[in-house]
C-alpha positions as a LaTeX table, in Angstrom:
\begin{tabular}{lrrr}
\hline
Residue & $x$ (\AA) & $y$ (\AA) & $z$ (\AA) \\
\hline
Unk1 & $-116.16$ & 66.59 & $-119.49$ \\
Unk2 & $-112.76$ & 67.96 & $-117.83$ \\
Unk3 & $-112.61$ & 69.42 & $-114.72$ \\
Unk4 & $-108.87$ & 70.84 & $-113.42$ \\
Unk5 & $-108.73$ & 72.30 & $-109.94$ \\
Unk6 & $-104.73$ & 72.42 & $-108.96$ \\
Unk7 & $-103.37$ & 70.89 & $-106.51$ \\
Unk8 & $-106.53$ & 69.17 & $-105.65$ \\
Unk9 & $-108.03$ & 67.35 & $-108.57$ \\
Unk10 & $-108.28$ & 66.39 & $-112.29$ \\
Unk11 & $-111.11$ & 64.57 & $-114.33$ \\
Unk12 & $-111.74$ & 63.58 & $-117.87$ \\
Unk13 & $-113.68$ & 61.23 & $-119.75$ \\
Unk14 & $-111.85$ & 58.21 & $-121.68$ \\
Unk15 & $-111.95$ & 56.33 & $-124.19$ \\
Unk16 & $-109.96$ & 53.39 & $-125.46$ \\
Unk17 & $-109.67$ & 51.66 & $-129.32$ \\
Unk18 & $-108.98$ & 48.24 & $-127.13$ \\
Unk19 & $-112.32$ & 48.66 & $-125.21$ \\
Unk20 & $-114.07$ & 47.42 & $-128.46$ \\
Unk21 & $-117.23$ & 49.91 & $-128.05$ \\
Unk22 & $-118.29$ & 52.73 & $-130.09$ \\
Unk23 & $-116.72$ & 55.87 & $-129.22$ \\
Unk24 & $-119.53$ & 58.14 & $-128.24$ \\
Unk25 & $-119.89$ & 60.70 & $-125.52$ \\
Unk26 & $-122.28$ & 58.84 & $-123.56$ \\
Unk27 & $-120.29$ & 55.33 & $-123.63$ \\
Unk28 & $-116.88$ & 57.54 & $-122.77$ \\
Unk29 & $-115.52$ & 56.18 & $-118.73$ \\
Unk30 & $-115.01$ & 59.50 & $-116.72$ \\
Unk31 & $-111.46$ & 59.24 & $-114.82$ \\
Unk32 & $-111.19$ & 61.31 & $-111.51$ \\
Unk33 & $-108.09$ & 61.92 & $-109.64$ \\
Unk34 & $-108.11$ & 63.84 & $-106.49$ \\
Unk35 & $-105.04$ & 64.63 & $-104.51$ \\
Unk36 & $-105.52$ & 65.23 & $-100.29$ \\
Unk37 & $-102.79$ & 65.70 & $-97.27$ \\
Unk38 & $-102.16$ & 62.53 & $-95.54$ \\
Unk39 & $-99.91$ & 62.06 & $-92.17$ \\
Unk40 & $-97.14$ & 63.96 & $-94.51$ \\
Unk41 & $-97.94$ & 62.77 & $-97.85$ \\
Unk42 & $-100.39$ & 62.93 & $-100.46$ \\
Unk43 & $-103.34$ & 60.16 & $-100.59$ \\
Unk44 & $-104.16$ & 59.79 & $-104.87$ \\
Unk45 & $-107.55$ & 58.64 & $-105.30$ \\
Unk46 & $-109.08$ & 57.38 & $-108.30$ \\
Unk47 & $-112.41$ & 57.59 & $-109.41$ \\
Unk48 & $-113.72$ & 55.68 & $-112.66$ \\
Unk49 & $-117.13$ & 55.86 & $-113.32$ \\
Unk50 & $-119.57$ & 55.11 & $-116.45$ \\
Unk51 & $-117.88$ & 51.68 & $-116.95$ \\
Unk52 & $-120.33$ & 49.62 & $-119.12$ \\
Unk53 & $-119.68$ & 46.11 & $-117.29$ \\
Unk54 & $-119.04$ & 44.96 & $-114.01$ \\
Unk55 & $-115.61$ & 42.78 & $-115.70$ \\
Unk56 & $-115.09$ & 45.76 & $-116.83$ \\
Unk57 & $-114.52$ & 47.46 & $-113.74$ \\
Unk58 & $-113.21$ & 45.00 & $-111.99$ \\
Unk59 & $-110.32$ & 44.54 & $-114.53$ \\
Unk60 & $-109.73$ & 48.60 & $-114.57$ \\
Unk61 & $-109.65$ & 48.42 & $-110.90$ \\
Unk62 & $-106.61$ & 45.55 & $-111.01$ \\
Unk63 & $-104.86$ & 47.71 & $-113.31$ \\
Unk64 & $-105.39$ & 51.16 & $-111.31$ \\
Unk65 & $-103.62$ & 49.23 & $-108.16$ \\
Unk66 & $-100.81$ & 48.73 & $-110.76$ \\
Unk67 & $-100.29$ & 51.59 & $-111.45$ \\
Unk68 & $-100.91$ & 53.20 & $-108.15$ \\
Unk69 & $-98.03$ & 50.97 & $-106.52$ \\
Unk70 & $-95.86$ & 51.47 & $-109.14$ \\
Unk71 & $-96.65$ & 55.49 & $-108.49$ \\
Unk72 & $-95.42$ & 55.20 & $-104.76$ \\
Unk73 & $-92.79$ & 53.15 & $-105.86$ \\
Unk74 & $-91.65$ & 56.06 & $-107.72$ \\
Unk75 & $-92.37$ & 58.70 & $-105.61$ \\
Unk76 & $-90.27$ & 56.85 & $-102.25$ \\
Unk77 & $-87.70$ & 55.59 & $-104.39$ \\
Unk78 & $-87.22$ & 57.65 & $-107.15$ \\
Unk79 & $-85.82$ & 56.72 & $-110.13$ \\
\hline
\end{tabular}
């Protein structure tokens, strides 16, 4: 399942070789991101969803806030 609906969101489902699962359709995560105005910015949001175990989503949710400050990082300091 994708979905693409500029400038306001994309999903897709995921899969990863490390996750040591099967890769089927109905074991794939779905990954959401959805873009909205904020105060003069842009708020990201991320959705995950079909994650098979709760350490699971706990440890994709540490990683997401990795990469989300390392995104604003980016986008107010640049390069």
């Amino acid at each position: 399942m994708c979905a693409f609906d500029p400038p306001r969101s994309l999903s897709f489902n995921y899969w990863s070789s490390f996750s040591g699962i099967e890769d089927t359709p109905e074991l794939r995560q779905l990954i959401r991101y959805d873009l909205a105005d904020d105060d003069g910015g842009v708020r990201v949001t991320i959705h995950q969803s079909n994650v098979d175990t709760q350490q699971r989503a706990d440890d994709s949710a540490k990683n997401w806030q990795v990469v989300l400050e390392g995104l604003k990082s980016l986008a107010e300091d640049g390069l």
